[in-house]
C-alpha angles and dihedrals in degrees: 000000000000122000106269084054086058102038091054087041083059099044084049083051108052092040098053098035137028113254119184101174144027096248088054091052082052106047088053095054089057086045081065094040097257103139101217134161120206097249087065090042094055091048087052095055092048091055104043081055088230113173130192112261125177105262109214077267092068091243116122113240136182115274135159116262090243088059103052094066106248091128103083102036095043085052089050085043099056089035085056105048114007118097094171141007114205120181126216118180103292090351127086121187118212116191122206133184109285110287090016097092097093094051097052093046088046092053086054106054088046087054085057083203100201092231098060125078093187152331133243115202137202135161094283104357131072116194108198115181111212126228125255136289090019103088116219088254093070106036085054091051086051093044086052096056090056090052100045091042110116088004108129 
């Protein structure tokens, strides 16, 4: 099996089922006849981007972030509070009116976006710092999109 196979094996997965661990997710590619070792499986999950989210059972289980419904409220979020996005390397500021900034960094880290490994506030700046291999360059053209989305 090569990696887009498993990967599209896992998406399949954690939508149809609901997978808490990475020796769940595991155990159910082999179920499928996928050989896989953990170390694979945790790389997978890096790089599908997949995030925890609270099943109806109470139990978190792996989900994509698109699934787990951060879009629209990160996007609410950023239209709410961001002025501007500047990117720096793997950084991207983000300036709010003044006293706004730990909202919107809260927002953010609630949204668990995929692409960010953490947030930085002050009283009118977030730092997020974006997760490899994404640059800050992308991650504050995606943020701006977001932030532009339903303006006039």
């Amino acid at each position: 099996m090569n990696r887009n196979e498993r990967h599209a094996a896992i998406l399949r997965l954690v939508r149809s089922q609901p997978i808490s661990t990475q020796t769940e997710l595991a155990d159910a590619l082999r179920a499928e006849g996928h050989e896989v070792v953990q170390t694979t499986v945790s790389r997978d999950i890096h790089e599908l981007g997949l995030v925890k989210v609270r099943h109806s059972s109470g139990r978190l289980v792996y989900a994509q972030a698109e699934d787990a419904g951060f879009n629209e409220e990160l996007s609410e979020s950023l239209q709410r509070w961001a002025l501007t996005v500047e990117p720096s390397g793997q950084l991207v500021v983000v300036m709010t009116p003044y006293g706004y900034a730990s909202a919107l960094a809260q927002a953010i880290d609630v949204a668990r976006h995929p692409h960010i490994a953490g947030t930085i506030a002050g009283e009118n700046t977030v730092l997020l710092v974006a997760r490899e291999p994404v640059t800050g360059a992308q991650l504050a053209e995606e943020l701006s999109t977001r932030r532009l989305q339903g303006a006039a």
